[in-house]
C-alpha atoms as a printed R data frame, in Angstrom:
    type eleno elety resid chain resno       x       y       z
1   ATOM     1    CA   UNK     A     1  55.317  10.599  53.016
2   ATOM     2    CA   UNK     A     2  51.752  11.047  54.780
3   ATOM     3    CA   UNK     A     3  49.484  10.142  51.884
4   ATOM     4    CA   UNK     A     4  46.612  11.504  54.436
5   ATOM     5    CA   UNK     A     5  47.885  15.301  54.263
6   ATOM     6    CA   UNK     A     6  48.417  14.930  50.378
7   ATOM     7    CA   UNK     A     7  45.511  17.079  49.091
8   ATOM     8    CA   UNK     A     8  43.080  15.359  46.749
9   ATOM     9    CA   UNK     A     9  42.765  16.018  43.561
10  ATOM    10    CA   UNK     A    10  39.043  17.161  42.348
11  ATOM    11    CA   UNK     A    11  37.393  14.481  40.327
12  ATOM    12    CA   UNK     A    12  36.104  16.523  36.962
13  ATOM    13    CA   UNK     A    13  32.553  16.072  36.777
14  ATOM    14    CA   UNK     A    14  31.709  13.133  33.348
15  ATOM    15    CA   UNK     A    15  30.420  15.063  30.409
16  ATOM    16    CA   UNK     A    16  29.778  14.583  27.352
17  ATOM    17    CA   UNK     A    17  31.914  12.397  24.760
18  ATOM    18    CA   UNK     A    18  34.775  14.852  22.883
19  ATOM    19    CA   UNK     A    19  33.690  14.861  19.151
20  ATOM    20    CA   UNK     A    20  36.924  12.951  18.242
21  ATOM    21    CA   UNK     A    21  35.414   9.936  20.533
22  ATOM    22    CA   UNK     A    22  34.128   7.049  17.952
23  ATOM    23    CA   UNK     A    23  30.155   6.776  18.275
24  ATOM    24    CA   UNK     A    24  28.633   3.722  20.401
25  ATOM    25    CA   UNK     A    25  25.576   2.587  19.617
26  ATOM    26    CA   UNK     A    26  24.080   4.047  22.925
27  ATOM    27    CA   UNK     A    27  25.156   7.514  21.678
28  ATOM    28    CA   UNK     A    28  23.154   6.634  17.658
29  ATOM    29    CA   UNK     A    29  19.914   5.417  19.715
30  ATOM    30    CA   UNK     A    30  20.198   9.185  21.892
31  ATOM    31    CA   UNK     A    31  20.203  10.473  18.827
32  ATOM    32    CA   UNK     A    32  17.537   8.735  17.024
33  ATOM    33    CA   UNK     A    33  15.656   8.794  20.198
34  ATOM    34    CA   UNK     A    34  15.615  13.080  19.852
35  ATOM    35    CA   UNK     A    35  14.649  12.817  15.855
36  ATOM    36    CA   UNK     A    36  12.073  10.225  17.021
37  ATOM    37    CA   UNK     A    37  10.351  13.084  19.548
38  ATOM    38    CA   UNK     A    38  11.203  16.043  16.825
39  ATOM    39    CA   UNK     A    39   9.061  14.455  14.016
40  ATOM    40    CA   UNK     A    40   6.545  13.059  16.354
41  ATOM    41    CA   UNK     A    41   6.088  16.549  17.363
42  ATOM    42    CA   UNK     A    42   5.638  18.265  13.978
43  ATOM    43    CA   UNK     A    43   9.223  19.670  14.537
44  ATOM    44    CA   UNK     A    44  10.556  17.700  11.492
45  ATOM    45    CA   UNK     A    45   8.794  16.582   8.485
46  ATOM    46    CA   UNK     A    46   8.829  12.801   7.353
47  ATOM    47    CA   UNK     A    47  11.477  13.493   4.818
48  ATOM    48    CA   UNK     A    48  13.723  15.580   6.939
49  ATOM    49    CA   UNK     A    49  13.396  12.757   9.811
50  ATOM    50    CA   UNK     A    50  14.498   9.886   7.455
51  ATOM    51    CA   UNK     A    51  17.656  11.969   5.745
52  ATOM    52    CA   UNK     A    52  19.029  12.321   9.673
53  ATOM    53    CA   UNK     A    53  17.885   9.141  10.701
54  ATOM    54    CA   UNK     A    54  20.642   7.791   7.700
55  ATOM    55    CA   UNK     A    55  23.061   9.939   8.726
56  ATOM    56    CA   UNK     A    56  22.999   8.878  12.146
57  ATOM    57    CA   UNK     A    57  23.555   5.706  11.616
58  ATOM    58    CA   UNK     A    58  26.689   6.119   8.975
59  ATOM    59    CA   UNK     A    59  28.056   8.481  11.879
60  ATOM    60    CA   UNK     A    60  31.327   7.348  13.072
61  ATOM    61    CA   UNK     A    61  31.722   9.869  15.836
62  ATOM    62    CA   UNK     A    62  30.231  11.640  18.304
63  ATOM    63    CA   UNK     A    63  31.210  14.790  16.757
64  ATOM    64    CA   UNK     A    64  29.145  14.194  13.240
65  ATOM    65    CA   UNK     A    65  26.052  12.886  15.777
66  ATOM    66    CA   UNK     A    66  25.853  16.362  17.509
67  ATOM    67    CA   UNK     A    67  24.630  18.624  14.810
68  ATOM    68    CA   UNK     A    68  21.490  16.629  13.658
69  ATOM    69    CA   UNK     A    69  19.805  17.769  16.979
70  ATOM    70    CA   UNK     A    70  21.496  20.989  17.544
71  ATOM    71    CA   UNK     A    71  18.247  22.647  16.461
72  ATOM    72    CA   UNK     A    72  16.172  20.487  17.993
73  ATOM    73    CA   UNK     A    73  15.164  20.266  22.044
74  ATOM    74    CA   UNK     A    74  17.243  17.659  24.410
75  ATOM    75    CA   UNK     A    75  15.547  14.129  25.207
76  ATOM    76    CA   UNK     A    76  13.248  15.320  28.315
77  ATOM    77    CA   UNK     A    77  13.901  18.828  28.003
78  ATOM    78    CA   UNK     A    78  11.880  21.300  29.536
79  ATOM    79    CA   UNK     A    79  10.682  22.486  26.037
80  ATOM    80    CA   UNK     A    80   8.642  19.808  25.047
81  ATOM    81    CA   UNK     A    81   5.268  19.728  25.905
82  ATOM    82    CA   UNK     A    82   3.765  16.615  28.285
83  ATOM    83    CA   UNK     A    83   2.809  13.308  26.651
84  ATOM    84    CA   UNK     A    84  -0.756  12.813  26.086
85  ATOM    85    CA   UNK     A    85  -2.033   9.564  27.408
86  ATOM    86    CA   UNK     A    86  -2.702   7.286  24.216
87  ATOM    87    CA   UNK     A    87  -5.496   5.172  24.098
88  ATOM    88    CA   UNK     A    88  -3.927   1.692  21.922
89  ATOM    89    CA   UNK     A    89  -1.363   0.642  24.722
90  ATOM    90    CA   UNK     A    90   0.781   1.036  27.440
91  ATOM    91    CA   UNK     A    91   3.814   2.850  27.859
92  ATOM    92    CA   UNK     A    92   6.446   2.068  25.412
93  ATOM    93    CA   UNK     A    93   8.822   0.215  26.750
94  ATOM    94    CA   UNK     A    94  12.708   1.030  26.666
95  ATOM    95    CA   UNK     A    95  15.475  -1.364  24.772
96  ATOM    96    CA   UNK     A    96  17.381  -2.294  21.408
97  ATOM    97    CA   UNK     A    97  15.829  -2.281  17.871
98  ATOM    98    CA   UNK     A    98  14.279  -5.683  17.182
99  ATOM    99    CA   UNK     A    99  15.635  -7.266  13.962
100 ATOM   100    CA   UNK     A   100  14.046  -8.915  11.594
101 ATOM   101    CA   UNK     A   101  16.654 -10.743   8.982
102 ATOM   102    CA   UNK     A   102  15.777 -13.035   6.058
103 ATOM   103    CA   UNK     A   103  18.990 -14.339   4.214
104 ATOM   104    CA   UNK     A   104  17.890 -16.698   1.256
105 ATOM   105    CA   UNK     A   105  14.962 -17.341   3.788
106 ATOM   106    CA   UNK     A   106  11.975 -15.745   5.211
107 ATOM   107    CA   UNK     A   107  11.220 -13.562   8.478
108 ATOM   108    CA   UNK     A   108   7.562 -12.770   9.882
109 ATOM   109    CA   UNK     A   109   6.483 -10.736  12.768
110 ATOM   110    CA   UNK     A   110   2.096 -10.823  12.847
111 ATOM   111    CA   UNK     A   111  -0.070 -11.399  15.322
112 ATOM   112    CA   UNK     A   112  -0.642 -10.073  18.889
113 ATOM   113    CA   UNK     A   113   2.665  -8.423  19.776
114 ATOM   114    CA   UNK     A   114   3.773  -5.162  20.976
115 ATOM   115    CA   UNK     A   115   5.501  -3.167  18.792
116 ATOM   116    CA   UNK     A   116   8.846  -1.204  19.705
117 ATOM   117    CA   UNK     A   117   9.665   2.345  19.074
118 ATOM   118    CA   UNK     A   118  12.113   0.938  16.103
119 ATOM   119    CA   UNK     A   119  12.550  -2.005  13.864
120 ATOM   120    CA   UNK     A   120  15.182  -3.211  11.458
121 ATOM   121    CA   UNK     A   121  14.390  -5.281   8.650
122 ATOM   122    CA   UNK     A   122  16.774  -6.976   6.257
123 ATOM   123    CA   UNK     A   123  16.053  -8.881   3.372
124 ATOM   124    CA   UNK     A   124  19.011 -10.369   0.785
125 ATOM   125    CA   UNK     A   125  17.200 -13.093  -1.288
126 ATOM   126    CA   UNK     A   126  14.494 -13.620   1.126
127 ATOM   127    CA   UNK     A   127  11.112 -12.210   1.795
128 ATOM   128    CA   UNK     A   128  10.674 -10.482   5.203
129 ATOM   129    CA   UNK     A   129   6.729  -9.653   5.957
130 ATOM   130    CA   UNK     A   130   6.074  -7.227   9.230
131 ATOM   131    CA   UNK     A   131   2.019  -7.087   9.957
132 ATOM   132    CA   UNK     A   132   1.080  -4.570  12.137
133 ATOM   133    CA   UNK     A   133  -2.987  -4.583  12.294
134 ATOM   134    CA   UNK     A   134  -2.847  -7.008  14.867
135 ATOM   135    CA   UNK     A   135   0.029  -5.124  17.022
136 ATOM   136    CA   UNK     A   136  -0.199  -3.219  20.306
137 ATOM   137    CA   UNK     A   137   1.198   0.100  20.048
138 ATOM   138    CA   UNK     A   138   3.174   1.177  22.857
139 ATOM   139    CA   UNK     A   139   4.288   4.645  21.826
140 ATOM   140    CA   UNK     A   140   3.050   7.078  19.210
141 ATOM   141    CA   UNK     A   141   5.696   6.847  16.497
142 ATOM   142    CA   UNK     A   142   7.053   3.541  15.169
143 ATOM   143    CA   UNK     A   143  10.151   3.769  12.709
144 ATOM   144    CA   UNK     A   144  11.026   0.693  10.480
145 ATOM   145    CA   UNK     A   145  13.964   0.674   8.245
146 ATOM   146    CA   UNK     A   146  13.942  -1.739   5.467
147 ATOM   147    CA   UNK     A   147  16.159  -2.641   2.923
148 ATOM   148    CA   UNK     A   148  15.920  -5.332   0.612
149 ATOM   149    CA   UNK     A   149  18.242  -6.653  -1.768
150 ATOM   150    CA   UNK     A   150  17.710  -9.269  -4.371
151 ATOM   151    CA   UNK     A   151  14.468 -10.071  -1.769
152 ATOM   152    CA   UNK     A   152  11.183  -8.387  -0.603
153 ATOM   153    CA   UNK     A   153  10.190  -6.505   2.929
154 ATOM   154    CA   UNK     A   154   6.094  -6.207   2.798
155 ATOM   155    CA   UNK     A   155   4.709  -3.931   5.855
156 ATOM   156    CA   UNK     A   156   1.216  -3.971   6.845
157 ATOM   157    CA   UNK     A   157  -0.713  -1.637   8.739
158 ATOM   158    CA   UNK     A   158  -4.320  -0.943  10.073
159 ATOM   159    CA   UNK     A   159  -6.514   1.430   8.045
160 ATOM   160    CA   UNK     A   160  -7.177   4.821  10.350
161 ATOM   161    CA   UNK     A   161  -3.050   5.187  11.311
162 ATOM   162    CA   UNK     A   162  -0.708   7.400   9.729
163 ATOM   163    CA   UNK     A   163   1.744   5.471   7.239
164 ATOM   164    CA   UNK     A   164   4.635   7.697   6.514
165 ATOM   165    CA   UNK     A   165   7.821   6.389   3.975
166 ATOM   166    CA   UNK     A   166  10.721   7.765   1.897
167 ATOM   167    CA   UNK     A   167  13.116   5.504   0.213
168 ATOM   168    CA   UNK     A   168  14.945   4.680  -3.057
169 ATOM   169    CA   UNK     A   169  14.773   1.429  -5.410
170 ATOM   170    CA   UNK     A   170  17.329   0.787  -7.012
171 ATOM   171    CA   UNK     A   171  16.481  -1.492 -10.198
172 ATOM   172    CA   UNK     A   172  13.670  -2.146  -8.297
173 ATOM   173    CA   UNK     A   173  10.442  -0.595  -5.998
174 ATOM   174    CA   UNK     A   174   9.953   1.216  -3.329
175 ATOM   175    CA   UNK     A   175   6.242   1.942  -2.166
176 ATOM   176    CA   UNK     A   176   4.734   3.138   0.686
177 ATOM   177    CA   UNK     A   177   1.007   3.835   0.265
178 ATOM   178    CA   UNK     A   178   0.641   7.195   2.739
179 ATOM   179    CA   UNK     A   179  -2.350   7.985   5.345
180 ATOM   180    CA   UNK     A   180  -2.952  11.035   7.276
181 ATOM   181    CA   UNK     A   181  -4.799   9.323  10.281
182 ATOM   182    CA   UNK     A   182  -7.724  11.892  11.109
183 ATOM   183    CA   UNK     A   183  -6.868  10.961  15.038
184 ATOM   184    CA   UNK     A   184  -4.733  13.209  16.553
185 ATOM   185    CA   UNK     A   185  -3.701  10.156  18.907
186 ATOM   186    CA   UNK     A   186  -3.174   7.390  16.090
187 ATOM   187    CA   UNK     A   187  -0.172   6.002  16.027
188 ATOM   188    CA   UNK     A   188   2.560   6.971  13.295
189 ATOM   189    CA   UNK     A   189   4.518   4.431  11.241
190 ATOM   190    CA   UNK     A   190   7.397   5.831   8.819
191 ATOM   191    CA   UNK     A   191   9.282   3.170   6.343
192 ATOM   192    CA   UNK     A   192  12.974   4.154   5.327
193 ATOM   193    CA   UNK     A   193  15.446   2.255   3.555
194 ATOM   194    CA   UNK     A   194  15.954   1.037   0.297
195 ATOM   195    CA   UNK     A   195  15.496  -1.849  -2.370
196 ATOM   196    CA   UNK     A   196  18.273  -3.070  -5.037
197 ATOM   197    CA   UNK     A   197  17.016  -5.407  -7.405
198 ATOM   198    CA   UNK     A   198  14.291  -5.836  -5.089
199 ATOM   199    CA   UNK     A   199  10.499  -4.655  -3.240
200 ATOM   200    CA   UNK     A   200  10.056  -2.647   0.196
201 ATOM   201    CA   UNK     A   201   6.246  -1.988  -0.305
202 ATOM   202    CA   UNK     A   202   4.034  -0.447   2.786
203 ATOM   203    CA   UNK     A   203   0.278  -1.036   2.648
204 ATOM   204    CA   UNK     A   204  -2.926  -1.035   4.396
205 ATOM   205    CA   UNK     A   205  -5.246  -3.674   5.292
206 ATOM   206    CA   UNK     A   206  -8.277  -3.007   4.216
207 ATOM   207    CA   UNK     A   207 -10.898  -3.966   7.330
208 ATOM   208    CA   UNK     A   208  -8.679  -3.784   9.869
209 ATOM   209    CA   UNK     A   209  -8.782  -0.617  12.296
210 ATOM   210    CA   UNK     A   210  -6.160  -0.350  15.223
211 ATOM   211    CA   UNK     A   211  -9.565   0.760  17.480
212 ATOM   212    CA   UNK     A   212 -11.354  -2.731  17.187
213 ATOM   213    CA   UNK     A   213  -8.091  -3.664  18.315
214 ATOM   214    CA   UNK     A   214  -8.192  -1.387  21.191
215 ATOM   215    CA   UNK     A   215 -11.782  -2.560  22.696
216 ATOM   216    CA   UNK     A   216 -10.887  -6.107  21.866
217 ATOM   217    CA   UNK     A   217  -7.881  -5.453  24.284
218 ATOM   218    CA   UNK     A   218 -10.144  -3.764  26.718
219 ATOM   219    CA   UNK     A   219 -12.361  -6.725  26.845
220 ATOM   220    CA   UNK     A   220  -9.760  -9.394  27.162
221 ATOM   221    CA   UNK     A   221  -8.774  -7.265  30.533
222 ATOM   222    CA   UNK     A   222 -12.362  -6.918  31.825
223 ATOM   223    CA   UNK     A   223 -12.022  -3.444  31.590
């Protein structure tokens, strides 16, 4: 037989995963990705943003992923509007969640470091303490979800952003002390999660304002 004169089959074109397919974790971060622009965008409140951002992440397929952005407009789309330019940092950059885990130990992020677009923190008989009012921040909206068990997670931020949270405690507290930044260009931090037995609390610094940061930054450049 002449395999040259067999006729080639056409190669279907890849598309999306059949909503039978298990989720990856690629497919949760497209999805959180889309919430992230929605609520960044005034498309979703706070509260609405943190009950989908739980569901995505108990999704086991791609099928129960799909419908908490079928309202909402594709990553990129056409329908959002341009990014303004921010003024606190560069372009965020693209990646994983960082995690931040404190098991009958402690976990700190502070200082000078660039913040991502999301950040995990877990504490289970442990403290974990996340300070923000010396961070660069790379992208508008920032997303941390904390849960504490038996432990404490303690987030703090600079004075003129907005601090955005909803969570439970169980037997114990959950607190996140909300701004409304006046600047339309501040960046925007929302706590989820929940404590058991434990603390998630969410706080300002008094003193500290992310644009002292900002010309501090500028100088250290020689801008």
């Amino acid at each position: 037989m002449d395999l040259e004169k067999q006729p080639q089959q056409p190669v279907a074109p890849a598309g999306p995963a059949p909503a039978g397919i298990r989720a990856s974790d690629a497919d949760r971060d497209r999805i959180a990705d889309i919430l992230r622009d929605a609520v960044a965008e005034g498309r979703l409140t706070a509260e609405e943003h943190a009950e989908r951002v739980d569901l995505v992440y108990r999704a086991k397929t791609v099928g129960e992923l799909e419908p908490l952005v079928q309202d909402l407009p594709a990553a990129g789309g056409a329908a959002r509007p341009a990014a303004s330019p921010y003024s606190y940092g560069p372009e965020a950059a693209t990646g994983p969640a960082e995690n931040l885990v404190a098991v009958f130990s402690s976990s700190t992020r502070r200082g000078r470091w660039r913040v991502g677009g999301r950040t995990n923190a877990f504490s289970l008989f442990g403290s974990v303490e996340i300070d923000l009012t010396e961070a660069l921040f790379g992208q508008r909206l920032t997303v941390i979800n904390a849960t504490s068990i038996f432990g404490s997670v303690e987030i703090k931020v600079p004075e003129n952003i907005s601090l955005r949270g909803s969570g439970t405690g169980i037997f114990g507290n959950f607190e996140v002390d909300t701004l409304e930044s006046t600047d339309p260009e501040a960046p925007v931090v929302v706590v989820n999660g929940y404590s058991v037995f434990g603390t998630v609390e969410a706080k300002p610094k008094r003193g500290k304002l992310i644009t002292n940061l900002h010309k501090q930054l500028r100088k250290h450049l020689g801008h």
